[in-house]
C-alpha positions in Angstrom: 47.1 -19.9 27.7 47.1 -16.8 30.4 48.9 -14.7 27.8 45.6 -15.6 25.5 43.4 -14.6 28.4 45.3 -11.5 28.9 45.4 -10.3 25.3 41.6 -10.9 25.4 41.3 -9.1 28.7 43.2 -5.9 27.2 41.6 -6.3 23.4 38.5 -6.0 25.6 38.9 -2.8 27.7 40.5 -0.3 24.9 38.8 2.7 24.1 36.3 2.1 21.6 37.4 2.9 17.6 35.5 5.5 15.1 33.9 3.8 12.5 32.1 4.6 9.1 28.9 2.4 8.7 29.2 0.1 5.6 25.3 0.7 5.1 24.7 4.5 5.1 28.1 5.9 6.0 27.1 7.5 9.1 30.2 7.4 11.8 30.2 5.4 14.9 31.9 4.0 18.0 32.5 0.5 18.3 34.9 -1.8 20.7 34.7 -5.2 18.0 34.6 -5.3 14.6 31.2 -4.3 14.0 31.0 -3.0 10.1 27.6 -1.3 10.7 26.0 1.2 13.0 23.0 0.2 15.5 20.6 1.6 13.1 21.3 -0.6 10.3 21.8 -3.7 12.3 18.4 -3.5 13.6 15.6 -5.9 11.9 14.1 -4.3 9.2 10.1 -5.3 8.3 9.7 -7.2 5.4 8.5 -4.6 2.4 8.5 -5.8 -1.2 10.8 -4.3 -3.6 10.3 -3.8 -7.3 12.6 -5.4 -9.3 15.2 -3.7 -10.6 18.7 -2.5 -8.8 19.1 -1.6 -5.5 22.4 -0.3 -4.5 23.8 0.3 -1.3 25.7 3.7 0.2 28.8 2.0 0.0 28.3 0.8 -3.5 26.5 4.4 -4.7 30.5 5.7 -3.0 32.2 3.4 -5.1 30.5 4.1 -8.4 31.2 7.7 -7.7 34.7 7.1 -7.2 34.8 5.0 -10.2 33.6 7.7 -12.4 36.4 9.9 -11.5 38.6 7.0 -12.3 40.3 5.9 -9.6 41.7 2.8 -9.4 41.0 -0.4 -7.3 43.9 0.7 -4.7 43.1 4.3 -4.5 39.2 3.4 -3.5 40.1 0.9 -0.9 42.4 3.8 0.3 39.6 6.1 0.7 36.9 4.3 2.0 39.3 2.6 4.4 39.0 -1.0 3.0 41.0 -3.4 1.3 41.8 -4.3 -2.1 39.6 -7.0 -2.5 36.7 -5.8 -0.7 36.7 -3.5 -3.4 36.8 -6.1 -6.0 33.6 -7.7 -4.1 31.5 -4.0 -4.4 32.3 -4.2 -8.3 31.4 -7.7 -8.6 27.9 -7.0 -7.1 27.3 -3.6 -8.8 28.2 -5.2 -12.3 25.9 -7.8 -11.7 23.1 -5.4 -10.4 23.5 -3.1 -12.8 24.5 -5.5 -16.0 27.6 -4.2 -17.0 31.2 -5.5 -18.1 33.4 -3.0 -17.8 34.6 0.2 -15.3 34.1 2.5 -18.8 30.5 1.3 -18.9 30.0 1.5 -15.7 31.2 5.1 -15.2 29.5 6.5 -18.7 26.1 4.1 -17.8 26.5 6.6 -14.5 26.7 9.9 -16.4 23.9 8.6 -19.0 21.5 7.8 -16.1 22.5 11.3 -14.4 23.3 8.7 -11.1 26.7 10.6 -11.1 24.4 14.2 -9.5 22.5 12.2 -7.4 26.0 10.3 -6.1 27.7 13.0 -5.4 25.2 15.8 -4.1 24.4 12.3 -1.4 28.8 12.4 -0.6 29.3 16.5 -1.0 28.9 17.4 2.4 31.4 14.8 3.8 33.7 16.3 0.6 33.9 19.5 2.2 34.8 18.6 5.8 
């Protein structure tokens, strides 16, 4: 029980960890295991979206990785998550998006010219 306490007690005072925000990818400090920055965390007013598919920074990263064909291990190696994480992102973006396949996917991406967009959004953290 006082080695529990103590863990804690030392778990709590290390120096706090860089992060990546899930949301918008900006970098952050953090102590827990927060996944997104202050920002993104805070409440956001209710605004009506048209239907249709919304996709999220970490999902636009994803699809932009799949398009240059990397594989499920190589992604979760870049973005610094794991395996199945990855797995989750494609689930959702199939879904939103209505496709089958990582080929449709990444030639729906060049079709719709998402693949510019995607990467002129990730070039500047390309060249760092």
């Amino acid at each position: 029980m006082i080695m529990k306490q103590l863990d804690l007690a030392a778990a709590s005072d290390s120096a706090p960890a860089p992060r990546s925000c899930a949301r918008c990818g900006n970098g952050f400090q953090t102590r827990g295991k927060e996944y997104t920055c202050l920002a993104c965390r805070a409440p956001r007013s209710r605004t009506i979206r048209k239907p249709g598919h919304v996709l999220s920074f970490r999902e636009q990263q994803i699809i932009a990785l799949i398009a240059e064909a990397k594989a499920n291990k190589q992604i979760a190696y870049d973005l610094c998550l794991s395996e199945g994480t990855v797995k989750e992102y494609l689930y959702h973006i199939f879904r939103k998006l209505n496709v089958t396949s990582r080929t449709e996917l990444a030639l729906r991406t060049i079709r719709d010219g998402f693949l510019e967009h995607t990467l002129a959004q990730t070039a500047p953290h390309a060249s760092l």
